[in-house]
C-alpha positions as CSV (number, residue, x, y, z in Angstrom):
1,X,56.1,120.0,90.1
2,X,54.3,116.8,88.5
3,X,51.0,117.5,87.6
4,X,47.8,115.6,87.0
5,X,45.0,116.3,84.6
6,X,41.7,114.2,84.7
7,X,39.7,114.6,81.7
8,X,36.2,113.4,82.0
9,X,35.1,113.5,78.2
10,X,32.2,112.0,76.4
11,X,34.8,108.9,74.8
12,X,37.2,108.3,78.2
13,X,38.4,109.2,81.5
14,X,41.9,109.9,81.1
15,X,44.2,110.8,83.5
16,X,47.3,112.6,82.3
17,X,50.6,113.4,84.5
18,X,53.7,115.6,83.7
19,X,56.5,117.0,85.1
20,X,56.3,120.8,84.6
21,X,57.2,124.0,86.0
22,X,56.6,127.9,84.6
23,X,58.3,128.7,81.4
24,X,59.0,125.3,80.3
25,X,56.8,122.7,78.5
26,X,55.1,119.7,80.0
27,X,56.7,117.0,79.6
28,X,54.6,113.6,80.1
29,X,55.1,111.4,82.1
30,X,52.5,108.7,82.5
31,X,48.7,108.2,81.1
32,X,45.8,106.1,82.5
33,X,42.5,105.9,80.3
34,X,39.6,104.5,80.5
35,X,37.3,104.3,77.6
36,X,33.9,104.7,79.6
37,X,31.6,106.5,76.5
38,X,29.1,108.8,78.9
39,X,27.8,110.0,75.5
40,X,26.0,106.7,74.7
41,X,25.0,106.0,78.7
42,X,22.6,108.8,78.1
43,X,18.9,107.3,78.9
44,X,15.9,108.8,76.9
45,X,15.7,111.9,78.5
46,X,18.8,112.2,78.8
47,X,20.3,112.1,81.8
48,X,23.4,109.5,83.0
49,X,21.7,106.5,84.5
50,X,22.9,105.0,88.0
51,X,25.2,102.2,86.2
52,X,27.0,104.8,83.8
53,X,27.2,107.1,87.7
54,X,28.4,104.0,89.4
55,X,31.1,103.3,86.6
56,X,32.3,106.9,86.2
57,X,32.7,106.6,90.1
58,X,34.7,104.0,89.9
59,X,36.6,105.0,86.8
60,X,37.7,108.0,88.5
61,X,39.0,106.0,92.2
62,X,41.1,103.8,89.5
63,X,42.4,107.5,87.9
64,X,43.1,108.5,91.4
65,X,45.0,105.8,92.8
66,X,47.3,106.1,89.4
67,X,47.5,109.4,90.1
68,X,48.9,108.6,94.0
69,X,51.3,105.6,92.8
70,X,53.2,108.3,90.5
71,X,53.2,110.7,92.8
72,X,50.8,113.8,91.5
73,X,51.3,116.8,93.6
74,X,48.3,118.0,92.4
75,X,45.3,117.2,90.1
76,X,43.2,119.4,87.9
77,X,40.0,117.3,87.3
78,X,37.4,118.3,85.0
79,X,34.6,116.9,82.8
80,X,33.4,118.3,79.3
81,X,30.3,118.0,76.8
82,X,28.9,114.3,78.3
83,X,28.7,115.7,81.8
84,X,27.6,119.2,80.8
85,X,24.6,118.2,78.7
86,X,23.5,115.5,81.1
87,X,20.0,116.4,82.8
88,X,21.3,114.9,85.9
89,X,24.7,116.7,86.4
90,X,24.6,118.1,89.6
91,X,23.5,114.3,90.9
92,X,26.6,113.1,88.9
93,X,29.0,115.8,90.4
94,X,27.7,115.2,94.1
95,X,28.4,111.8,93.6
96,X,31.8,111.7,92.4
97,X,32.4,114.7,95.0
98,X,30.8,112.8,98.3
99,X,32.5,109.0,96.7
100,X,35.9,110.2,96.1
101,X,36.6,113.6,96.7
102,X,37.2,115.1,93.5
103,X,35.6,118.2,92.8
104,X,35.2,118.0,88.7
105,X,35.3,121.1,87.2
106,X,32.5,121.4,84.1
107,X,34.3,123.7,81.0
108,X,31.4,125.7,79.3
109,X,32.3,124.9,75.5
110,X,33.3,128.1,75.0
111,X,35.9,127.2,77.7
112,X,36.8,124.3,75.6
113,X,37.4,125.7,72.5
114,X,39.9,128.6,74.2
115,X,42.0,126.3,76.3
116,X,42.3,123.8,73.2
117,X,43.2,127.2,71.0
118,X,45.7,128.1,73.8
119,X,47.8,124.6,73.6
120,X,47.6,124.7,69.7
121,X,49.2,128.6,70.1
122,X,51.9,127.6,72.0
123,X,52.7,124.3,70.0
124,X,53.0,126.2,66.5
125,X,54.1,129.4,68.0
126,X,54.2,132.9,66.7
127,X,55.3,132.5,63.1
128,X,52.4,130.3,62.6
129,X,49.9,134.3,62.3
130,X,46.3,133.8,62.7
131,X,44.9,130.3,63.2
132,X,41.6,128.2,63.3
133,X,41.5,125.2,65.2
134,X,39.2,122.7,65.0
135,X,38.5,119.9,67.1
136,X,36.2,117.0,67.5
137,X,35.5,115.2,70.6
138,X,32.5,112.8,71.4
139,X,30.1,115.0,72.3
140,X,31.3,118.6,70.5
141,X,32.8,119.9,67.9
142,X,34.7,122.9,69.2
143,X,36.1,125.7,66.7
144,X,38.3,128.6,67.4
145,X,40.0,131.7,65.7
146,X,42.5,134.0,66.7
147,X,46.0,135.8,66.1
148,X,47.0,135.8,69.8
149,X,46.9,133.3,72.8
150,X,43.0,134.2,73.3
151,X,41.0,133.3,70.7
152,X,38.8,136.3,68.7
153,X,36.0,134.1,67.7
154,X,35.5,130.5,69.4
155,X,31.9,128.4,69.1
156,X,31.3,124.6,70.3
157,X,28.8,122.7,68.4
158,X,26.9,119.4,69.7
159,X,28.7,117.7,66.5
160,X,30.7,115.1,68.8
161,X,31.1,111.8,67.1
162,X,30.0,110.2,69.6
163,X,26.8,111.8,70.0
164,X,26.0,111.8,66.5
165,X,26.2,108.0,66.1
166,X,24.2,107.1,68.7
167,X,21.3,109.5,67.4
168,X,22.2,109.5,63.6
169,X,23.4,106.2,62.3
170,X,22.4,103.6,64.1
171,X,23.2,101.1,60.7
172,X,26.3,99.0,61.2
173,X,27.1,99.6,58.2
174,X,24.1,102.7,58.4
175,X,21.7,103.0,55.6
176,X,22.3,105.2,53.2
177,X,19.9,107.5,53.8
178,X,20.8,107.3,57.3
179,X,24.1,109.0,56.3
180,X,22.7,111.5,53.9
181,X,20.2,113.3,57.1
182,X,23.3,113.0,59.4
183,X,25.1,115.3,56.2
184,X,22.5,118.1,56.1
185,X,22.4,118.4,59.8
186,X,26.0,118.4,60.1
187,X,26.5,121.1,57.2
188,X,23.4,123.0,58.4
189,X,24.9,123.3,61.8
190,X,28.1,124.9,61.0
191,X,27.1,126.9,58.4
192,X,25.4,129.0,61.1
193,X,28.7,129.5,62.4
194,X,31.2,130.3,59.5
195,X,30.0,134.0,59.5
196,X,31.7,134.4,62.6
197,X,35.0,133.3,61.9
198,X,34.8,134.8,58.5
199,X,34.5,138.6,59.4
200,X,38.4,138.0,60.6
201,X,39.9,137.2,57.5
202,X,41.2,134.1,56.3
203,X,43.6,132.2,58.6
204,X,46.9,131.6,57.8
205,X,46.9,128.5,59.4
206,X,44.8,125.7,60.2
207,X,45.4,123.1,62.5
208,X,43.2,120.3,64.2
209,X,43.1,118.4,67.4
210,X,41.7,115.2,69.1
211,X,41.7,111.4,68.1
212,X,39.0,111.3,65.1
213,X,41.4,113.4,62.6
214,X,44.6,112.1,64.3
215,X,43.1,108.6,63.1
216,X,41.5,110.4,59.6
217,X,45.5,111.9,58.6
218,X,46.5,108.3,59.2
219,X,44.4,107.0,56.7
220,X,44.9,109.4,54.4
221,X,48.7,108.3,54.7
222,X,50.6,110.1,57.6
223,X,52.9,109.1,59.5
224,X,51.5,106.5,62.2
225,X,52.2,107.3,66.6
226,X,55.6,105.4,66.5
227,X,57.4,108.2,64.4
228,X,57.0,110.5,68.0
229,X,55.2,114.1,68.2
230,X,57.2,116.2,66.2
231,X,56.8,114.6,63.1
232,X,54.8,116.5,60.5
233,X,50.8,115.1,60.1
234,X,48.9,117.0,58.2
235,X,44.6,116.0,56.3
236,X,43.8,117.4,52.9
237,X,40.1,117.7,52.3
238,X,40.4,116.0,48.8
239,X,42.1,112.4,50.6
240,X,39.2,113.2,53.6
241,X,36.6,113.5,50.8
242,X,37.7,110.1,49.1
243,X,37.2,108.1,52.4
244,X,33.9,109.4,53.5
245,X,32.0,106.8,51.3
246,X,34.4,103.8,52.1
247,X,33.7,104.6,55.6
248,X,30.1,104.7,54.9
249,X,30.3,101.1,53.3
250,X,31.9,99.5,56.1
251,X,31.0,98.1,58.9
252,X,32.7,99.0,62.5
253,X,34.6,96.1,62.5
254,X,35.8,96.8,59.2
255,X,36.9,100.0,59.9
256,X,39.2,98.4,63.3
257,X,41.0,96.7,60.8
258,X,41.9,100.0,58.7
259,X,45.5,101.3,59.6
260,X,45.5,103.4,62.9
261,X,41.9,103.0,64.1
262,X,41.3,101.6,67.1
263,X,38.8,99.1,67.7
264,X,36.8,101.4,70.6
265,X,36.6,104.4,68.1
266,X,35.9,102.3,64.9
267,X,32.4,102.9,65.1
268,X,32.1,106.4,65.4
269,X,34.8,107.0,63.2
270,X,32.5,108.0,60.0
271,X,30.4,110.5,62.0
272,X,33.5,112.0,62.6
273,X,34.9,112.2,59.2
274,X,31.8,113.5,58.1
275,X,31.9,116.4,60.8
276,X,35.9,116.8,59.5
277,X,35.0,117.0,56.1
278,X,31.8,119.6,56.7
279,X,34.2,122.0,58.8
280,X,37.1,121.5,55.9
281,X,34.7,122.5,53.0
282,X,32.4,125.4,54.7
283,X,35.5,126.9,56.2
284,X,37.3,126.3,52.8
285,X,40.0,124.3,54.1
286,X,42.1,122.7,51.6
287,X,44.5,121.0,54.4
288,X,45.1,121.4,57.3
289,X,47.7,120.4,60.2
290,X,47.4,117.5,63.2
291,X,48.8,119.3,66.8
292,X,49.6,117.0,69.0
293,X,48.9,119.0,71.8
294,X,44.7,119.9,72.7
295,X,42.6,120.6,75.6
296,X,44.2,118.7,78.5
297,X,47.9,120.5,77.9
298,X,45.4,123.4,77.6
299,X,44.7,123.1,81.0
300,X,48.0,122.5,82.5
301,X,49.7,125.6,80.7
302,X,46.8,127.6,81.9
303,X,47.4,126.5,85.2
304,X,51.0,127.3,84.6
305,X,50.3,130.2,83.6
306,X,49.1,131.1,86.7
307,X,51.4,129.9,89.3
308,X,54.2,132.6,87.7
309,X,57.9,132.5,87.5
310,X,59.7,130.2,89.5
């Protein structure tokens, strides 16, 4: 059947649709994003103001209509950290309900964390023994640990890069000082965490997910989108440790121009790193692997998993 998944994250709406049936792997088949950043439409006491509602209303009839014009049998909508934490989200969800008919399903960040575990298990397989994944979005850092398909340990942390620039480094380029407070809290904040994980053992492999260290292994020299998914891309803390401070120095339109960075992600690109490189050293990560695959296929193998055999 061809199936759609509407992600509303803290960064963009973004519809995915593949072809997939029980037993076999999605395979992709068309993607509409938006980049809509409900992370920074937060007001003061944060909640999502009536022009971040209105364009997150509309965002989602575009994602819809796409969804309709390649004939999606059916769509698995859902919304993450920007939506969850919002003051307001019951307001938000009635409104997108009663405007277009899409019932958004909130993931807890604990339900983040498994399903994005879940798609990195099946990517790497078996033979890949115990992992920890990590994964930054815009609003949460999620981070999971496990030898099977469910994760034995799995935490989400309000460490999205998105989040933290708005509240931490409001510098283009940010003063230095400005950098080093957004380091302690970052540090401070998963250090809480590593006794978790740590009681399991030491995993035998680590892999991470989502745009910010996609775009971190490309600057540290791996292979750029064109080379296709199944090309090896892989981050070592010492290269992640090197660019931190460049980053710092730059300004976001300095960063765009860096190889593999997009423009709409430049400027939170440094919070990122910074939350990359906090997880890599605490955790003791030396390097660690890029899966292609995160929360979204997450979702549709889960939903796979529950339809059966064919």
């Amino acid at each position: 059947m061809r199936l759609g998944v509407l992600d509303v994250g803290s960064n963009t709406v973004h519809l995915l649709v593949v072809d997939a049936h029980p037993g076999a792997r999605p395979l992709p088949a068309h993607s509409h994003k938006t980049e809509l950043r409900l992370a920074q439409l937060l007001d003061d006491e944060g909640s999502i103001g009536p022009d971040g509602i209105d364009r997150l209303v509309a965002v989602v009839h575009e994602a819809l209509q796409a969804a309709e014009d390649k004939g999606v049998e059916e769509l698995l909508p859902f919304a993450t950290s920007a939506v969850r934490d919002a003051r307001n989200a019951d307001d938000v969800l009635a409104r997108v309900r009663e405007e277009t008919g899409v019932e958004l399903q909130v993931l807890s960040g604990e339900e983040e964390a498994k399903l994005t575990f879940l798609a990195a298990r099946r990517w790497f397989g078996w033979s890949s023994g115990k992992l920890l994944v990590i994964d930054i979005g815009g609003g949460s850092l999620e981070i999971a640990y496990g030898l099977d398909e469910e994760p034995d340990a799995a935490v989400s942390l309000p460490l999205g890069a998105g989040r933290l620039t708005a509240g931490w480094l409001p510098g283009d380029p940010p003063e230095a000082e400005e950098v080093r407070a957004l380091r302690r809290h970052v540090r401070t904040e998963i250090a809480r965490t590593v006794g978790e994980f740590s009681r399991f053992g030491a995993p035998d492999h680590v892999v991470a997910t989502s745009k910010t260290f996609k775009q971190l292994a490309r600057l540290a020299g791996a292979p750029g989108s064109a080379e296709g998914l199944y090309v090896q891309r892989e981050l070592k803390r010492e290269s992640l440790e090197a660019w931190v401070p460049r980053l710092a120095g730059m300004t976001a339109a300095e960063r765009a121009e860096l190889p593999g960075v997009s423009e709409a992600r430049a400027g939170q690109l440094l919070a990122g790193a910074m939350v990359a490189e906090g997880a890599m050293d605490l955790f003791g990560v030396e390097r660690l692997e890029i899966c292609p695959w995160a929360l979204r296929e997450g979702v549709i193998l889960r939903r796979l998993d529950h339809m059966g055999p064919a």
